[in-house]
C-alpha positions in Angstrom: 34.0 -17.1 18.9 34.7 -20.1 20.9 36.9 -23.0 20.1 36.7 -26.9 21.2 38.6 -29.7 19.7 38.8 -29.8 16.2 36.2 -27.1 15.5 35.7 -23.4 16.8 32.0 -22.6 17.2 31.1 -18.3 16.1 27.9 -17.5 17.6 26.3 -14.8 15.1 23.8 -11.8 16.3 22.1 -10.5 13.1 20.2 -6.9 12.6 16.7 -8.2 12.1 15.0 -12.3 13.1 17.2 -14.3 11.2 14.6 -16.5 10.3 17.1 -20.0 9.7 16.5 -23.4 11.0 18.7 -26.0 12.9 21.0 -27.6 9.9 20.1 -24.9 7.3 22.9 -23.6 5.2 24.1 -19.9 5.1 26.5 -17.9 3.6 29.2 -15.7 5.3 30.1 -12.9 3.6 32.7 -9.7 4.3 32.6 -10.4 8.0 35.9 -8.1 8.2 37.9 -10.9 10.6 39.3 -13.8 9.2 38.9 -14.9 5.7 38.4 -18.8 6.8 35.3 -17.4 8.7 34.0 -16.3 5.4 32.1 -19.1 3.5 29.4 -21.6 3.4 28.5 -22.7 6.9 26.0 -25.6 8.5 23.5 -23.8 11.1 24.3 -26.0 14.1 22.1 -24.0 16.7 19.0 -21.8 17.0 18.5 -19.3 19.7 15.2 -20.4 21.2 14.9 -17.2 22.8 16.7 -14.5 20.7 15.8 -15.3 17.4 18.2 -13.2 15.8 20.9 -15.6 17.0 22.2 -18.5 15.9 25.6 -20.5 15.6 27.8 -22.3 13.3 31.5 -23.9 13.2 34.3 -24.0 11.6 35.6 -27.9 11.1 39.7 -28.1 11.6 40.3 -24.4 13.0 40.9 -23.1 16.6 40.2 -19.4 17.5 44.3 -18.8 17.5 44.2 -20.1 14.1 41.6 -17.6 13.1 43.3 -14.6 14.9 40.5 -14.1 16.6 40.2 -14.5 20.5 38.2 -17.6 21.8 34.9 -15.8 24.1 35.4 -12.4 22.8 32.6 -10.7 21.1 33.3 -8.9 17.7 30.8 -6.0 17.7 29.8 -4.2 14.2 31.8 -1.1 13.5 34.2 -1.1 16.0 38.0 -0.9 15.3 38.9 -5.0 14.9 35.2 -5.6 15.0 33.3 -6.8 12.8 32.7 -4.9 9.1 29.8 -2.9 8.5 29.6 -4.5 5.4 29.2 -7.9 6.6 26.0 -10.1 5.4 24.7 -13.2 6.2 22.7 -15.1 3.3 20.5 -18.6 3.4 22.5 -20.5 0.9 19.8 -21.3 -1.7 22.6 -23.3 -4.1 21.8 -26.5 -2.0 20.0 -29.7 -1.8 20.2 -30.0 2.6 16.4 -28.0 2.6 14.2 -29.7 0.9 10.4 -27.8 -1.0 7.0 -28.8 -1.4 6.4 -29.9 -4.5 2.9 -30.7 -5.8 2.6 -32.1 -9.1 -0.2 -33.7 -11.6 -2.8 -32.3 -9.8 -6.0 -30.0 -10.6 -9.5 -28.9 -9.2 -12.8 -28.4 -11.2 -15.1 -25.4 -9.9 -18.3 -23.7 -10.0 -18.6 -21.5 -7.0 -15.4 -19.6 -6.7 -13.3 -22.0 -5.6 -9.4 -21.1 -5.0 -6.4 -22.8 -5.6 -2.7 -23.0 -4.0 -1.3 -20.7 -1.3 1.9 -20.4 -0.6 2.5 -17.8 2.2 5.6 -17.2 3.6 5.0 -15.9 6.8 4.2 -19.8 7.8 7.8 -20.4 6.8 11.6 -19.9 7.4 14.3 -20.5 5.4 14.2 -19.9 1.7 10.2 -20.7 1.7 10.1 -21.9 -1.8 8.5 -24.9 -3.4 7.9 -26.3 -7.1 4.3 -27.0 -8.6 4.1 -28.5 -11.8 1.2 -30.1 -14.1 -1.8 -28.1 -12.2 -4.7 -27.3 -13.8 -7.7 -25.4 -12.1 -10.5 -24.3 -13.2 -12.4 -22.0 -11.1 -15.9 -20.7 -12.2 -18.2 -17.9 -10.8 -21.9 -18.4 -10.4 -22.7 -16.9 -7.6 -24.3 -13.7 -8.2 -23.1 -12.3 -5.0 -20.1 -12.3 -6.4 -20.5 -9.1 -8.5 -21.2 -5.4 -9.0 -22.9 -3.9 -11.9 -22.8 -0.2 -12.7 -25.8 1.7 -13.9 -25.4 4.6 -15.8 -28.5 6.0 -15.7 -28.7 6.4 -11.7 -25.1 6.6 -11.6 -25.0 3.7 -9.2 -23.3 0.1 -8.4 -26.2 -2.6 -8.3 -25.9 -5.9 -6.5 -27.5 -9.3 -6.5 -29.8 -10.3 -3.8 -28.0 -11.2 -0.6 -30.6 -13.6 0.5 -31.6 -14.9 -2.5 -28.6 -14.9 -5.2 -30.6 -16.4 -8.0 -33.7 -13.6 -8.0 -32.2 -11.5 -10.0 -30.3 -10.8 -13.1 -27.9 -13.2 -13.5 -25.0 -11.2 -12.6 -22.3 -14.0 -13.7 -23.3 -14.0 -17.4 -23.0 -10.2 -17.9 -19.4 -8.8 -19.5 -19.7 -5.6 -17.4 -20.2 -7.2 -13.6 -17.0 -6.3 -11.5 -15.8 -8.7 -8.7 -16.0 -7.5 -5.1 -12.7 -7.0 -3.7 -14.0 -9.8 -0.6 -14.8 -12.8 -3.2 -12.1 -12.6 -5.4 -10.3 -16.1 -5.7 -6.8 -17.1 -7.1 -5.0 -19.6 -8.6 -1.6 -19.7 -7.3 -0.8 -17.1 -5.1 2.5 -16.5 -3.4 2.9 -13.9 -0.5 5.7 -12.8 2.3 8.9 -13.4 0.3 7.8 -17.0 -0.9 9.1 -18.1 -3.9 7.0 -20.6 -6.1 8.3 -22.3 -8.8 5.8 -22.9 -11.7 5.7 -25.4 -14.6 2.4 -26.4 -16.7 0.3 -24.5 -14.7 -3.1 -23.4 -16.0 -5.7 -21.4 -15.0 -9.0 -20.4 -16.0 -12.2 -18.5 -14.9 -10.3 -17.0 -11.5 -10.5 -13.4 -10.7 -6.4 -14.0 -10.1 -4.8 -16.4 -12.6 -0.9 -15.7 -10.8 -1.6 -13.8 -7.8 2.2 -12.4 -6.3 1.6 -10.4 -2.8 3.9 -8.7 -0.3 7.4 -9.7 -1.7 5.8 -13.2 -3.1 8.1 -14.5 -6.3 7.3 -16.5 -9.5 8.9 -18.5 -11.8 6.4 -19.4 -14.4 7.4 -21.9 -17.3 5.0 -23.5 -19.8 1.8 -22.3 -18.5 -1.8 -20.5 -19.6 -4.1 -18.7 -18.4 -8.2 -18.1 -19.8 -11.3 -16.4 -19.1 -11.2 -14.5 -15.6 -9.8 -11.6 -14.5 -6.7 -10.8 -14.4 -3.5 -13.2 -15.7 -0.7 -11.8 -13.1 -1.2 -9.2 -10.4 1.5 -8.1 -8.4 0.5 -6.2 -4.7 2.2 -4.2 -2.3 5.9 -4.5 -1.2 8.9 -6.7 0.1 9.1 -6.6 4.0 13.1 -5.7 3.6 14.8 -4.8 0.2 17.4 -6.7 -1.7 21.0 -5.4 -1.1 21.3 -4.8 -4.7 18.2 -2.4 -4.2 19.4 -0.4 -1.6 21.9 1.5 -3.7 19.6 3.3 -5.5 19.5 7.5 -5.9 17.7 9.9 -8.2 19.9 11.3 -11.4 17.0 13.2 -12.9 13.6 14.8 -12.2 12.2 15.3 -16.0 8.7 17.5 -14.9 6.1 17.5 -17.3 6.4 19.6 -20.5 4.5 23.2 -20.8 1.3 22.7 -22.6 1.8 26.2 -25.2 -2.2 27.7 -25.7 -1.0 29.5 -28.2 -2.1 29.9 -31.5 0.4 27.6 -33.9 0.2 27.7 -37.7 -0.4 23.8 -39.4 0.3 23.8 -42.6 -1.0 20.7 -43.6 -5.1 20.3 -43.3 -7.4 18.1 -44.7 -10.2 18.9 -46.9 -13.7 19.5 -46.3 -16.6 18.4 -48.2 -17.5 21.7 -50.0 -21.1 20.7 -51.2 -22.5 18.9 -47.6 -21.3 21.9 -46.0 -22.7 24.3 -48.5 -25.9 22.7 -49.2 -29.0 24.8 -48.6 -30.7 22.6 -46.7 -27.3 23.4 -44.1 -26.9 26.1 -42.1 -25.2 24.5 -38.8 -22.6 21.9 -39.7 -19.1 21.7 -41.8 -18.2 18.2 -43.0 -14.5 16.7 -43.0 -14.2 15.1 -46.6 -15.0 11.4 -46.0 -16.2 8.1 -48.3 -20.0 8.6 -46.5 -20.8 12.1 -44.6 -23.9 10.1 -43.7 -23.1 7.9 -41.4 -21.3 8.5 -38.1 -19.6 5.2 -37.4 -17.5 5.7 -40.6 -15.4 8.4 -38.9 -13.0 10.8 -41.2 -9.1 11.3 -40.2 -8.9 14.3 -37.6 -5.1 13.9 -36.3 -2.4 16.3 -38.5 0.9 16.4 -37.0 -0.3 15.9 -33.2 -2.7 17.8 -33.4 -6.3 16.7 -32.9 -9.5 18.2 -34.0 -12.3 18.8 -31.3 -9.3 18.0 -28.8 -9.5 21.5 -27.7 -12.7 22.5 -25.8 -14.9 24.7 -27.3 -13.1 24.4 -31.3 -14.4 26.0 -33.9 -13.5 25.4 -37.6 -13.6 28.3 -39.9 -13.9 28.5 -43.8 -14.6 31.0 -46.4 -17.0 29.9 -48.7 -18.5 31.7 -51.7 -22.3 32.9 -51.5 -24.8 31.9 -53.8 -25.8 34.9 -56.5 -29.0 35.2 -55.3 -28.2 35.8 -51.6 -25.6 39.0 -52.3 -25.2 40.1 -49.3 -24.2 38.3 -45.6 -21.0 37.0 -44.5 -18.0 34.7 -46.4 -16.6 32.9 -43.3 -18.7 30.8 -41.3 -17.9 28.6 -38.4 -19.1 25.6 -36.7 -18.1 24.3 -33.2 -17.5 21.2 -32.8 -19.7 19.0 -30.8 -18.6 17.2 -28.4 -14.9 18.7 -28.1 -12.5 19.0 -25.4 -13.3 17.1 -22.0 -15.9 17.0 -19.4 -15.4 15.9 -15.7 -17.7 14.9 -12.5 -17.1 15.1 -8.8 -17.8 11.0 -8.0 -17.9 10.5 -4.4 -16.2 7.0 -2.5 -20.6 6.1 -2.0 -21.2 6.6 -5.6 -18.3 3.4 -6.5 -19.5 0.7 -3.9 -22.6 -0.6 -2.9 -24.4 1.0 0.3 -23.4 -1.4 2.0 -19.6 -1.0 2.3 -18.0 1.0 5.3 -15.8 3.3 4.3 -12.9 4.3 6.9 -9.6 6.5 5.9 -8.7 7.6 8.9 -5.3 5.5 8.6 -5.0 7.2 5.7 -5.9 10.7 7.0 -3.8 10.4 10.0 -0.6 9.0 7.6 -1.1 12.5 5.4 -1.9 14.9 8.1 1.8 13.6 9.9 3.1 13.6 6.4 2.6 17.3 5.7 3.8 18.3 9.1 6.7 16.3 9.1 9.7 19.3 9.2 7.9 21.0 11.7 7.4 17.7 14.1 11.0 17.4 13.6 11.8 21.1 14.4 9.7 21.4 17.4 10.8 18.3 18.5 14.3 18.8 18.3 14.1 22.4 20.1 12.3 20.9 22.4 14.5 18.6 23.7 17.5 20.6 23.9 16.0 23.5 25.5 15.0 20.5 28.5 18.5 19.4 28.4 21.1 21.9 27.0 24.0 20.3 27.9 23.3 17.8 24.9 24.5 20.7 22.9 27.8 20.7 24.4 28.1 17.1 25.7 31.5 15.3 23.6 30.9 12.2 22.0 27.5 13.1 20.2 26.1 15.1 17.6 23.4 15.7 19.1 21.9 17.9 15.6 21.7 14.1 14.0 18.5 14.1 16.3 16.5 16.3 14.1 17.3 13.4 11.7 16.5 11.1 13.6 12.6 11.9 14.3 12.9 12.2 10.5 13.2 8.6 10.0 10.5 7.7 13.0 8.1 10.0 11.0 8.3 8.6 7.6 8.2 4.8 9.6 4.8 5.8 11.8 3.4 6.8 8.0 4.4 4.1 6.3 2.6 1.7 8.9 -0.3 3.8 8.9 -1.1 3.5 5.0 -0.1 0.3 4.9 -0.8 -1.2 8.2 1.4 -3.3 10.7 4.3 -1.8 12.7 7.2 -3.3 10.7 8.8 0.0 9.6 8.3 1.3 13.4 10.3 -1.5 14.3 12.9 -1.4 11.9 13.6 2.4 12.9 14.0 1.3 16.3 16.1 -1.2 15.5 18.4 1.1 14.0 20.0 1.5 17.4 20.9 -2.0 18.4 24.2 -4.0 17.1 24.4 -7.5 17.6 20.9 -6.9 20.2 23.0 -4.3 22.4 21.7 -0.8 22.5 24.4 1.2 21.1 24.6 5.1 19.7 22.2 6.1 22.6 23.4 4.1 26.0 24.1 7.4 27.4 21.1 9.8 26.7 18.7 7.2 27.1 16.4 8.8 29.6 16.6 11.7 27.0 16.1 9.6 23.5 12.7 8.4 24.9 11.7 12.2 26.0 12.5 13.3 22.6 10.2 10.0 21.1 7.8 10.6 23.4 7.3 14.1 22.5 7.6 13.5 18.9 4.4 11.1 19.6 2.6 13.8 21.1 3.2 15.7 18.2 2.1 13.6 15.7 -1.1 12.6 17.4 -1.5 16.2 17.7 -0.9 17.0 13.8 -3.3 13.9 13.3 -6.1 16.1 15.6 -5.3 19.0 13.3 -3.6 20.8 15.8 -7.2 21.8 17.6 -9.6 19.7 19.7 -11.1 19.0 23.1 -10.1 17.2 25.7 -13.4 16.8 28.3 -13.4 15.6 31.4 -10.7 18.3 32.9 -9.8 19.7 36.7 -8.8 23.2 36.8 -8.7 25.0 40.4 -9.0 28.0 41.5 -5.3 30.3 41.9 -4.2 27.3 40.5 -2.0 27.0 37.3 -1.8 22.6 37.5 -5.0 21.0 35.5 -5.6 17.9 35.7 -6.3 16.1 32.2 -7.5 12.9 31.1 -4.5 12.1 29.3 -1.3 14.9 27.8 -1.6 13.0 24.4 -1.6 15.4 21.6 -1.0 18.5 24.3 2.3 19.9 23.1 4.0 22.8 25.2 2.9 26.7 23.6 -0.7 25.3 22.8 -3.1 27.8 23.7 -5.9 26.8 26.4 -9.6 28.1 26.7 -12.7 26.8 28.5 -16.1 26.0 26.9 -19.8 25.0 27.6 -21.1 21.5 26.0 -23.4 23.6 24.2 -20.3 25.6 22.3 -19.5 22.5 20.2 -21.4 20.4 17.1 -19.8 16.8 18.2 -16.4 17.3 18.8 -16.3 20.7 16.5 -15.7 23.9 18.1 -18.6 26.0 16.6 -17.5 29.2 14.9 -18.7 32.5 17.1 -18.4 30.7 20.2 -16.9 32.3 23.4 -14.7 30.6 26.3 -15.7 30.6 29.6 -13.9 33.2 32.2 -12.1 30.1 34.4 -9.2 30.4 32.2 -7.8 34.0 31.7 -7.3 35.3 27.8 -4.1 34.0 25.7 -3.3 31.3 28.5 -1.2 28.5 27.0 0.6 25.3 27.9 4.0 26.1 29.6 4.8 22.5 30.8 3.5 18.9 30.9 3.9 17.3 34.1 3.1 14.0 34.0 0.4 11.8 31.9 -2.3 13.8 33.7 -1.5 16.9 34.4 0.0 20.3 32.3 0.7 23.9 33.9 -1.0 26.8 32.6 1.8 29.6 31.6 1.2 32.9 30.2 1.9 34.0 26.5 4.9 32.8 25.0 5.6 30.8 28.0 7.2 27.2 27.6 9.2 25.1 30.0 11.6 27.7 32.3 10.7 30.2 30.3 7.6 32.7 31.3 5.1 32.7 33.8 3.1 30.7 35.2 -0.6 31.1 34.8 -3.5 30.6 37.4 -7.1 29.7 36.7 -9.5 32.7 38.1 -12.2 29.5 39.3 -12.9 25.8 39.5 -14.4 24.2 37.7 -14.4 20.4 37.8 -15.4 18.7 34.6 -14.1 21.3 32.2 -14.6 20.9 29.0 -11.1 22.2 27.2 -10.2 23.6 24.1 -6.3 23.2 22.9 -5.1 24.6 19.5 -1.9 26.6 17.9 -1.0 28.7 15.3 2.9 28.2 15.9 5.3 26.2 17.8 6.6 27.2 20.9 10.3 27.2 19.4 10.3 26.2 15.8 9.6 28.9 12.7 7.8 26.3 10.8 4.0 26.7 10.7 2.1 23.9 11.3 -0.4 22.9 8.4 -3.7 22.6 9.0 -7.0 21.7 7.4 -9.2 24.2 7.1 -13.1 23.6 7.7 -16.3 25.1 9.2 -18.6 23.2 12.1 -21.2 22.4 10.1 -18.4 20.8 7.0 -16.8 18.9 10.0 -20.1 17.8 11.3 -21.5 16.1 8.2 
């Protein structure tokens, strides 16, 4: 806070890009100092470089007035400091920023043509705008366009890629589905903008009101026809309302116990005594209907919940009388009913898109491998780190068991941006340890906070390996227990170490059976890692200063190496692993 004549100037240091503009309007709120400071404020500078900074003033007030001290900086949290519950807002009950607004217009469309977007990662402030009296309509006929399914091969058809028109006319059939690439919109509102809409109407898109990534609608008066799909809402708002935050679980209800026991139903319907006793009958039992005859005039089946030919395999039973001149055989007889219960097929990612798509999870592979190893990356990590620098355990002014925690909330981030791509949740977890841009929590372990990261990296690229794969291109000398490597990425300390030929592998898959060369001794692991390059071989059980060290029994200089474990070197959680043969892993 500094004060000049007449005003005093606060210079403000927010959590996250502020994202305001020079003259902009924002809202002070709970800033914990003085209550004048609180309020409605014009933005009278941006940061050019920091743009999480940005000033306002005060009109009529001097720092002395305030109770504040001119040049002194307020941090978050401290004693006299700023409160932790303080919150900046863009004041969006003004007329000083003004919004696009597009009104009376339309477009008129045969190939697929799309309509308004409004994407908020090209704006700041409130990124909203009004459109009113906009009509579009936005036709298909491009048989490209489309997918058809084919039951009878069980596959997804598609139009000519060269030559749209040689074909069936994809475009006039009810049962063509829109590739995900040539879907079109009407409006469409992404990255937190907010769109405004009156008299809007849409017909023939794929997406009639198309709301992505924290995009907001207010729709008034409008229609939408034909298409695909009226509103669709996708994915997630980059940060989460304050009024969101506060959220926690009351109840987990789990799903109720299916009983396959036999229950007694006293109520029934009837069934038609003389089709299902006819002569000319010996297979089915009719439900009492207007017209047995005909099988799109379907009798009542559902008493009390439950369902006839819901079960699989059901039978119905009845006793019926024999005829006098057939005196002997049975009085109950039985008919299962056909079809009953359910049937289900294994449908493979090739069988639902064309042959042409490419087909890559390993985002989404890498996110659930990490995901299921998540306690033990923190374990390991953890023990790790304080068996390299024990006197965190005893050092005052930390706790240092909140590190465990910690890696906890860099795991769940690194998944996060894995399924759904970006880095923004990395960055927000790193962010958690800056106030007002000043690293804070950590100044003093530094050096070992980025240890700890970096091991918890290894880790994870490890659990994302499956905790077993080969690094080629190795050094390993003879009465030696240094190897040079590549790169240490995904080596973690306590992995065990073995050599093999090319020939021992189906691509990068150790083959089952196959036996390590004699340059590394039996049960040799990883006791440290030295640098980017380079580990030392330990015996058993051997990690950092604990053990032995472990020296090769020959050279070899483009070993090909194997690295995999069982258990971590400290922790007592097993890893998880897939499990799979050479030949599975090869296809």
């Amino acid at each position: 806070m500094k004060a000049s004549f007449g005003y005093a100037t606060a210079t403000v240091t927010t959590k996250i890009d502020h994202g305001y503009f020079e003259g902009q309007y924002v809202a002070i709120i709970n800033s914990g100092l003085s209550d004048e400071i609180n309020g409605t404020f014009k933005v009278v500078e941006i940061n050019q470089v920091n743009p999480k900074i940005f000033k306002y003033e005060v009109y009529g007030k001097t720092a002395a007035s305030l109770s504040l001290v001119s040049g002194q900086t307020y941090l978050s949290g401290e004693v006299g400091g700023v409160s932790t519950n303080a919150v900046v807002l863009a004041e969006i009950d003004s007329v000083e920023s003004a919004s696009p607004y597009v009104f009376n217009c339309s477009i008129r469309s045969t190939w697929g043509q799309c309509g308004m977007w409004a994407d908020g990662s090209k704006a700041t402030g409130f990124k909203s705008m009004v459109v009113a009296q906009y009509t579009g309509v936005s036709l298909q006929k491009d048989d490209r366009a489309y997918i058809r399914y084919d039951r009878f091969t069980n596959t997804w058809n598609q139009a000519s890629l060269t030559d749209a028109f040689a074909t069936v006319p994809y475009h006039t059939k009810g049962d063509a589905y829109w590739k995900d690439d040539w879907r079109n919109f009407h409006i469409r509102a992404s990255d937190d903008s907010f769109v405004q809409c009156v008299s809007v109407f849409a017909v023939g898109f794929f997406d009639h009101f198309l709301m992505e990534s924290g995009g907001d609608m207010s729709i008034t008066n409008s229609n939408s026809n034909f298409g695909n799909t009226s509103l669709h809402s996708i994915g997630y708002k980059g940060f989460a309302f304050n009024q969101d935050k506060g959220g926690y679980v009351t109840d987990i209800i789990p799903p109720a116990t299916i009983s396959d026991s036999e229950v007694d139903i006293n109520q029934w319907y009837t069934l038609d005594v003389d089709a299902s006793n006819s002569r000319s009958n010996h297979k089915k039992l009719y439900i009492a209907g207007d017209d047995i005859s005909d099988p799109e005039k379907k009798p009542a089946t559902s008493i009390n919940g439950f369902r006839l030919g819901a079960k699989s395999g059901e039978k119905l039973l009845v006793n019926l009388d024999r005829y006098a001149t057939e005196p002997t055989g049975p009085n109950e007889f039985s008919a299962e009913l056909e079809p009953s219960g359910f049937k289900t097929w294994t449908v493979g990612v090739e069988t639902l898109t064309p042959s042409s798509a490419n087909i890559n999870n390993n985002a989404q592979d890498a996110a659930n491998r990490i995901e299921d190893n998540k306690e033990f990356i923190q374990s390991e990590a953890y023990q790790y780190i304080v068996e390299k620098n024990p006197s965190l355990l005893t050092k005052p002014g930390i706790t240092i068991s909140k590190c465990e925690r910690d890696i906890g909330y860099f795991v769940d981030a690194v998944v996060n941006d894995l399924r759904l791509t970006g880095n923004i949740n990395s960055i927000q977890a790193a962010e958690g340890y800056y106030i007002a841009g000043t690293l804070a929590y950590i100044s003093n372990e530094l050096n070992e906070t980025i240890d700890a990261l970096e091991y918890v990296k290894t880790i994870m690229i490890a659990a994302m390996r499956n905790f077993d794969f080969a690094v080629r291109g190795c050094q390993v000398f003879d009465n030696s227990a240094i190897v040079n490597v590549p790169t240490t990425q995904g080596i973690m300390v306590g992995m065990s170490v073995a050599e093999y030929s090319a020939g021992d592998f189906t691509g990068s898959t150790l083959n089952n059976g196959a036996n390590p060369l004699s340059n590394i001794p039996t049960d040799t692991v990883v006791k440290r890692i030295i640098s980017a390059t380079q580990i030392e071989l330990g015996t058993l059980n051997s990690a950092l200063n604990n053990g032995f060290s472990q020296e090769a029994d020959g050279d070899s200089p483009n070993a090909i190496l194997w690295f995999s474990i069982n258990t971590g070197a400290w922790s007592n959680i097993v890893p998880t692993c897939l499990l799979y043969t050479s030949d599975a892993a090869d296809e």
